[in-house]
C-alpha positions as CSV (number, residue, x, y, z in Angstrom):
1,X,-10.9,102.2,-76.6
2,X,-10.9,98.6,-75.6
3,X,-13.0,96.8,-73.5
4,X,-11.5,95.4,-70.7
5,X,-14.3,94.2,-68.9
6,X,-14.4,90.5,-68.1
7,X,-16.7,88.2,-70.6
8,X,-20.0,87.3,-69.4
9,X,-20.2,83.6,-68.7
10,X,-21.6,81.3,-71.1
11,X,-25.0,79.6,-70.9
12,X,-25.3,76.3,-68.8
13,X,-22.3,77.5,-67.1
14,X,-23.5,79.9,-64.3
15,X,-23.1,78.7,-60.7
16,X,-20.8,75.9,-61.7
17,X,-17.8,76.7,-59.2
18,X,-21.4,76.4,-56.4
19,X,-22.4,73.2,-57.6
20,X,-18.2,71.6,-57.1
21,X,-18.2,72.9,-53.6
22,X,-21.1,71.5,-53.1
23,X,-19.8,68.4,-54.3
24,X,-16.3,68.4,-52.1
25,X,-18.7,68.8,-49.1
26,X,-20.4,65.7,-49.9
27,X,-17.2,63.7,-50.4
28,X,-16.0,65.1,-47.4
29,X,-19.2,64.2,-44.8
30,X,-19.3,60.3,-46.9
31,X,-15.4,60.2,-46.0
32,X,-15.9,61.2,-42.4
33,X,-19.2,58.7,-42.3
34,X,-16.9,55.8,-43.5
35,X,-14.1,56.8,-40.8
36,X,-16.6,56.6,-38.0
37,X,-18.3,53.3,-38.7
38,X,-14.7,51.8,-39.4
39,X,-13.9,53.3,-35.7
40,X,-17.1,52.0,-34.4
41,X,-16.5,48.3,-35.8
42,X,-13.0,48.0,-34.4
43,X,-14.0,49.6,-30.8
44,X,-16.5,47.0,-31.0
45,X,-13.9,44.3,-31.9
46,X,-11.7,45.5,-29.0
47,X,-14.4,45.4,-26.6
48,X,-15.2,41.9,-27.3
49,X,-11.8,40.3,-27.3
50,X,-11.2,42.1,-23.9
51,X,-14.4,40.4,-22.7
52,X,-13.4,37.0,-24.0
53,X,-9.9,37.7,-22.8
54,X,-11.1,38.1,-19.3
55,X,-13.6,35.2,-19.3
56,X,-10.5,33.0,-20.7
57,X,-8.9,33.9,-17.5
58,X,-11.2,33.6,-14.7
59,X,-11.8,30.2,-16.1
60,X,-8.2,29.5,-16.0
61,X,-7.8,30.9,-12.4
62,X,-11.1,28.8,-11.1
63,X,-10.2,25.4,-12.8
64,X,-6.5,25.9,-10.9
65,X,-8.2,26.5,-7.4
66,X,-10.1,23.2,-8.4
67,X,-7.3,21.5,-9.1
68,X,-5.4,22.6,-6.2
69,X,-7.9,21.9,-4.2
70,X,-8.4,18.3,-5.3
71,X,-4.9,17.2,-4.9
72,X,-5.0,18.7,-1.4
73,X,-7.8,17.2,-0.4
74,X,-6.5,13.8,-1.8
75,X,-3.0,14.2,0.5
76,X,-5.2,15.3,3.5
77,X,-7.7,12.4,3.2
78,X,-4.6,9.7,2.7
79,X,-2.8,11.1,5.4
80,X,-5.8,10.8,7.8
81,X,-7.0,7.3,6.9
82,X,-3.3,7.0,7.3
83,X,-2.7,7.7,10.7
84,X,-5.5,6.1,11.6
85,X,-5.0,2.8,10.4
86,X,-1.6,2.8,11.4
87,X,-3.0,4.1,15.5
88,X,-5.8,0.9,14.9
89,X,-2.8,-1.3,14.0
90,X,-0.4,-0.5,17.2
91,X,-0.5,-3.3,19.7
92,X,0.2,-2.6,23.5
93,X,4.0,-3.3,23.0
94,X,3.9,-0.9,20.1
95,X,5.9,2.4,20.9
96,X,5.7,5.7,20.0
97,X,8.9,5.4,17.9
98,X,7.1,2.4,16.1
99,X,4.3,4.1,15.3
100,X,5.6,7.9,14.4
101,X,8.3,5.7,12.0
102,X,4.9,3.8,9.9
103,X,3.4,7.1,9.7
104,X,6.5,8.5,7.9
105,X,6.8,5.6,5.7
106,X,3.3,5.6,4.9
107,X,3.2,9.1,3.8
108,X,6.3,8.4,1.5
109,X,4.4,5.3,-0.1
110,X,1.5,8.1,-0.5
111,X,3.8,10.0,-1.9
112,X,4.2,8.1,-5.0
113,X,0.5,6.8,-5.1
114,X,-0.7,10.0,-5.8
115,X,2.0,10.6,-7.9
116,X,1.7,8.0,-10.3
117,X,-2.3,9.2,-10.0
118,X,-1.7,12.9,-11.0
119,X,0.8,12.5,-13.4
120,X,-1.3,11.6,-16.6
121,X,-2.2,15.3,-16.3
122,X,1.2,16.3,-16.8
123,X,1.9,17.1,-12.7
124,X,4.7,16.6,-10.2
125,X,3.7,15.9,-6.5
126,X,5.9,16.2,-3.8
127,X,4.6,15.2,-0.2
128,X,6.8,14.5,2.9
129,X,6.6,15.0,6.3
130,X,9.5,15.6,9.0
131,X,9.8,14.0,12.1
132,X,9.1,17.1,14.1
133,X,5.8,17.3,12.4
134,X,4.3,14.0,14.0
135,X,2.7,14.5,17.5
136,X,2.4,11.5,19.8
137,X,-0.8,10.7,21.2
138,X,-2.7,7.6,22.9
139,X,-5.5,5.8,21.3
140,X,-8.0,4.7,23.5
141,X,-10.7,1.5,22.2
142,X,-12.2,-0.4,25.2
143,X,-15.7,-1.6,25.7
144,X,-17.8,1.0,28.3
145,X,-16.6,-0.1,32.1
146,X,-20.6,-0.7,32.8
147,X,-19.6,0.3,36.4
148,X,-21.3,3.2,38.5
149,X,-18.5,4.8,39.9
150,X,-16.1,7.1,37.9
151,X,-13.9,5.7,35.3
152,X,-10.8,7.6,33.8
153,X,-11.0,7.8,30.1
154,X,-8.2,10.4,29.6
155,X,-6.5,12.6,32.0
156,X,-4.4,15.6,31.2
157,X,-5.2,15.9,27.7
158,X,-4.5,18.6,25.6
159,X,-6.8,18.3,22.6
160,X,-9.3,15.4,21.6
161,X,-10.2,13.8,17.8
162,X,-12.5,11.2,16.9
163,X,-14.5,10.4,20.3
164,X,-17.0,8.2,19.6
165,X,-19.5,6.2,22.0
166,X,-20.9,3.5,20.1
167,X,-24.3,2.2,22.8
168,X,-26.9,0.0,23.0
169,X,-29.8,1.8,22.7
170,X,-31.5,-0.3,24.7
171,X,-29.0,-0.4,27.8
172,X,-29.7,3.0,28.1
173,X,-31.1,4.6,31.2
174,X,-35.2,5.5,30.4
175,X,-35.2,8.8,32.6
176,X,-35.8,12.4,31.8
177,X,-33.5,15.2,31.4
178,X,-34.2,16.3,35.4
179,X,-33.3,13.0,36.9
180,X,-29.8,12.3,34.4
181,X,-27.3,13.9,36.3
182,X,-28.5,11.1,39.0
183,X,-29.5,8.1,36.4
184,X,-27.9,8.5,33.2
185,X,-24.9,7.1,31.8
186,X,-22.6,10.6,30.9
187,X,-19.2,11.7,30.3
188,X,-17.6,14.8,32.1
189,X,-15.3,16.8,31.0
190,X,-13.1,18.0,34.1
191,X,-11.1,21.0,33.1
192,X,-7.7,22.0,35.7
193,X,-8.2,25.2,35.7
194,X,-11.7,25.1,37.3
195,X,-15.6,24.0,35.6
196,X,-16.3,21.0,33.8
197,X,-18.7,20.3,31.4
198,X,-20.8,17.3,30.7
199,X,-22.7,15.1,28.3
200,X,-25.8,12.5,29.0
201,X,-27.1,9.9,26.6
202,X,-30.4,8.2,28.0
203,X,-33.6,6.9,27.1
204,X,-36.4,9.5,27.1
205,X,-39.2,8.6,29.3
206,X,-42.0,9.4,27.6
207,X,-40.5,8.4,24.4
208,X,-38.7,5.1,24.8
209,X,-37.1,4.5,21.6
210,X,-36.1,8.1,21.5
211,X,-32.2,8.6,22.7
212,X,-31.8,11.7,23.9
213,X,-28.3,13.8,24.5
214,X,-28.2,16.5,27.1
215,X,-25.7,18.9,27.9
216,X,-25.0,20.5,31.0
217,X,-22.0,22.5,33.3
218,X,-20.6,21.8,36.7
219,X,-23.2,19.8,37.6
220,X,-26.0,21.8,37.5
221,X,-29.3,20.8,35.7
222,X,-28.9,20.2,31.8
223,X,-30.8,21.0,28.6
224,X,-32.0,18.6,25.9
225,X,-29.7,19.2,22.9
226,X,-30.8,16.7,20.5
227,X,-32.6,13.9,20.0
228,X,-33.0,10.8,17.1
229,X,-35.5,7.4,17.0
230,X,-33.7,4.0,17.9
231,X,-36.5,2.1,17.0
232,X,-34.8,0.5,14.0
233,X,-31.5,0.5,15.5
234,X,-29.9,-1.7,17.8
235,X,-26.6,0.7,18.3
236,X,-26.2,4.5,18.2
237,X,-23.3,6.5,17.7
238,X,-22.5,9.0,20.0
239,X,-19.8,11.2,17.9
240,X,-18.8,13.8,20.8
241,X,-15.9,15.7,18.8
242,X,-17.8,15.2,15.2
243,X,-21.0,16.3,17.1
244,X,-23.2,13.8,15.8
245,X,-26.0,11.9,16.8
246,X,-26.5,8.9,15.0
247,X,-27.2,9.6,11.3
248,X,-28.2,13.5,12.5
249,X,-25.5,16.7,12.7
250,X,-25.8,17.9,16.5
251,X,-24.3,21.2,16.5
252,X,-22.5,22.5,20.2
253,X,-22.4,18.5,21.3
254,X,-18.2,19.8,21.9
255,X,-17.8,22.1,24.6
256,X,-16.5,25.5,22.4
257,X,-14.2,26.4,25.0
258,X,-12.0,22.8,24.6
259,X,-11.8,23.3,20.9
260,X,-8.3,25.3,21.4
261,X,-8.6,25.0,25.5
262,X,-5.1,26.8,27.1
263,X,-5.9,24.5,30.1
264,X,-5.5,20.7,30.3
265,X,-8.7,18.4,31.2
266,X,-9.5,15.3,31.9
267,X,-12.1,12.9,30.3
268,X,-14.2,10.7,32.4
269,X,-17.6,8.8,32.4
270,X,-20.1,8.1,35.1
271,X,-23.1,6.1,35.7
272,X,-21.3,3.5,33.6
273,X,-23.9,0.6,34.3
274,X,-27.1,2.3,32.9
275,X,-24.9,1.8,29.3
276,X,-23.5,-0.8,27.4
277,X,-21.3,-0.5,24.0
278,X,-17.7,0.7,23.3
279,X,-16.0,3.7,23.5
280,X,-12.6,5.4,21.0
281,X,-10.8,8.6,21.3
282,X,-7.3,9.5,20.2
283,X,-5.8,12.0,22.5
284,X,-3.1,14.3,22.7
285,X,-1.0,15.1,26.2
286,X,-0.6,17.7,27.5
287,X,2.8,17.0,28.4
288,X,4.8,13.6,27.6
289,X,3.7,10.9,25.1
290,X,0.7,10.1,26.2
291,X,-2.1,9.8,28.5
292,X,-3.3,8.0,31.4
293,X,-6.5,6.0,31.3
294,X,-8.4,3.4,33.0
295,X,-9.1,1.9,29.4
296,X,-7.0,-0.1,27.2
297,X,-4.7,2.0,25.6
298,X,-2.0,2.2,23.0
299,X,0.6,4.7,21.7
300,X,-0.4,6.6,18.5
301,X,0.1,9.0,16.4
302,X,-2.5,12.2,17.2
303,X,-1.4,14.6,14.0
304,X,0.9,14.8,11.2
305,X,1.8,18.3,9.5
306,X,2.2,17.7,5.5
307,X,4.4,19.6,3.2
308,X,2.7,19.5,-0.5
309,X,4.2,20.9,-3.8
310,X,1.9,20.3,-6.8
311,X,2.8,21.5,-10.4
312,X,1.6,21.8,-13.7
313,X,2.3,24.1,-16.8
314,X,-0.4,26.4,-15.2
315,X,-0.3,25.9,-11.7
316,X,1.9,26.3,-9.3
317,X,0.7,25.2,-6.0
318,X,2.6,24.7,-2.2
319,X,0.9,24.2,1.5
320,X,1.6,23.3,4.7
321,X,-1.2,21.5,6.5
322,X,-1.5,19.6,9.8
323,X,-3.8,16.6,9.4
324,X,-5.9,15.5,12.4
325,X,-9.1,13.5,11.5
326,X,-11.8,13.8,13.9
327,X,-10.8,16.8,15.7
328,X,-13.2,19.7,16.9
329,X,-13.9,22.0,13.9
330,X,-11.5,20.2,11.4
């Protein structure tokens, strides 16, 4: 009979099929080793461009604010030394007309100053004004009246920039912060609908060289706010609605409540004699063109709102903004 059993395998061949799986596994775990660390490599790649990506444009975003932010800071600070200038400029026939009209030319000449300035960086600048936008106001430079009684600086006034009492230090009263409502030179702020508010410059007493500023309300008995040596000085700026003392920041030296007042006051000073120097304030009227004062006076310009269009190939940039330099929290 014939043998139909399989042959025995030959020698050096036994677990051969063993050692080829053996092998495919291997091939299989380097394959899936090489997969993950190309995976690995471009997650990582990913991960950095998003970062750079992301860094790329918050600096693009921060150097446009900057930008923006220096060309309207540029139209705001022309504007203002505009409108000035042109209120310093007005003579007493000047009228309101005559003033309003240079401030619209001027912003127009502005206009193409700063464009001609901005575009080597590749911008357009558009900045104009309308008519509408330009408030009338009354300028107000005199020397102090250097008289006791009460002297009119302002009445009926609205809102107040750039009040400034430029004294003599040494005209000043020497008192003490008791006796100023009596001695000291001050101003009062009268407001219609009921209170007032007032401010004293003097000498301090025990400290002559010292100029003092207190602050007090309806009369009553007020409190040192702040105080700066005149030893070296001959003159001292009082800057009521900047709320400076000389070379020093005097926070609260503005009443709060006239920042945005709803009710018209009137600016005077008293004890006039115990100070000598000049006094400027541009005010705005409650009603009418301007304001009544015992001081010399002249027709002005209190604000102008700007329209401002800036461009670039990155930026696009429009505003509105009303211009008042000097003015309570500007």
């Amino acid at each position: 009979m014939a043998d139909v059993s399989p042959p025995s395998p030959e020698r050096g061949r036994s677990g051969s099929d063993g050692r080829f799986r053996d092998a495919d596994r291997g091939q299989l775990l380097l394959v899936a080793g090489l997969v993950m660390a190309v995976s690995l490599v471009t997650l990582v790649v990913l991960l950095n461009a998003t970062i750079y990506s992301e860094n790329l444009a918050t600096r693009g975003v921060e150097s446009a604010d900057g930008e923006a932010l220096e060309v309207r800071a540029a139209a705001v600070e022309g504007t203002g030394t505009l409108v000035d200038a042109t209120n310093r400029n007005a003579t007493n026939e000047s009228t309101h007309a005559d003033v309003r009209n240079a401030v619209d030319d001027g912003i127009a000449d502005l206009d193409q100053d700063l464009l001609r300035t901005y575009a080597g960086r590749g911008g357009t600048l558009r900045l104009e004004t309308d008519p509408s936008g330009i408030r009338n106001g009354t300028l107000i430079a005199d020397e102090l009246p250097g008289e006791a009684n009460e002297t009119t600086v302002a009445a009926d006034v609205d809102r107040t920039r750039g009040f400034v009492l430029d004294v003599d230090a040494s005209s000043l009263a020497e008192t003490n912060v008791s006796a100023a409502p009596e001695e000291a030179f001050h101003v009062v702020l009268d407001v219609s609908g009921g209170g007032s508010d007032e401010v004293y410059v003097y000498r301090n007493e025990s400290a002559p060289d010292t100029v003092t500023v207190a602050v007090g309300d309806d009369g009553g008995t007020p409190s040192v706010l702040c105080e700066v040596d005149a030893s070296g000085d001959g003159r001292v700026a009082v800057d009521l609605t900047g709320e400076r003392l000389g070379d020093e920041s005097c926070p609260r030296l503005w009443p709060a409540d006239l920042v945005d007042s709803e009710d018209a006051y009137t600016v005077s000073v008293e004890n006039a004699d115990a100070a000598d120097g000049e006094v400027t304030a541009t005010a705005l009227p409650e009603s009418g063109d301007g304001v009544a004062s015992d001081l010399d006076a002249t027709a002005a310009v209190y604000d102008a709102e700007i329209d401002l269009r800036y461009r670039t190939a990155e930026l696009r940039f429009e505003t509105t903004v009303r211009v008042a330099p000097g003015e309570p929290d500007a």
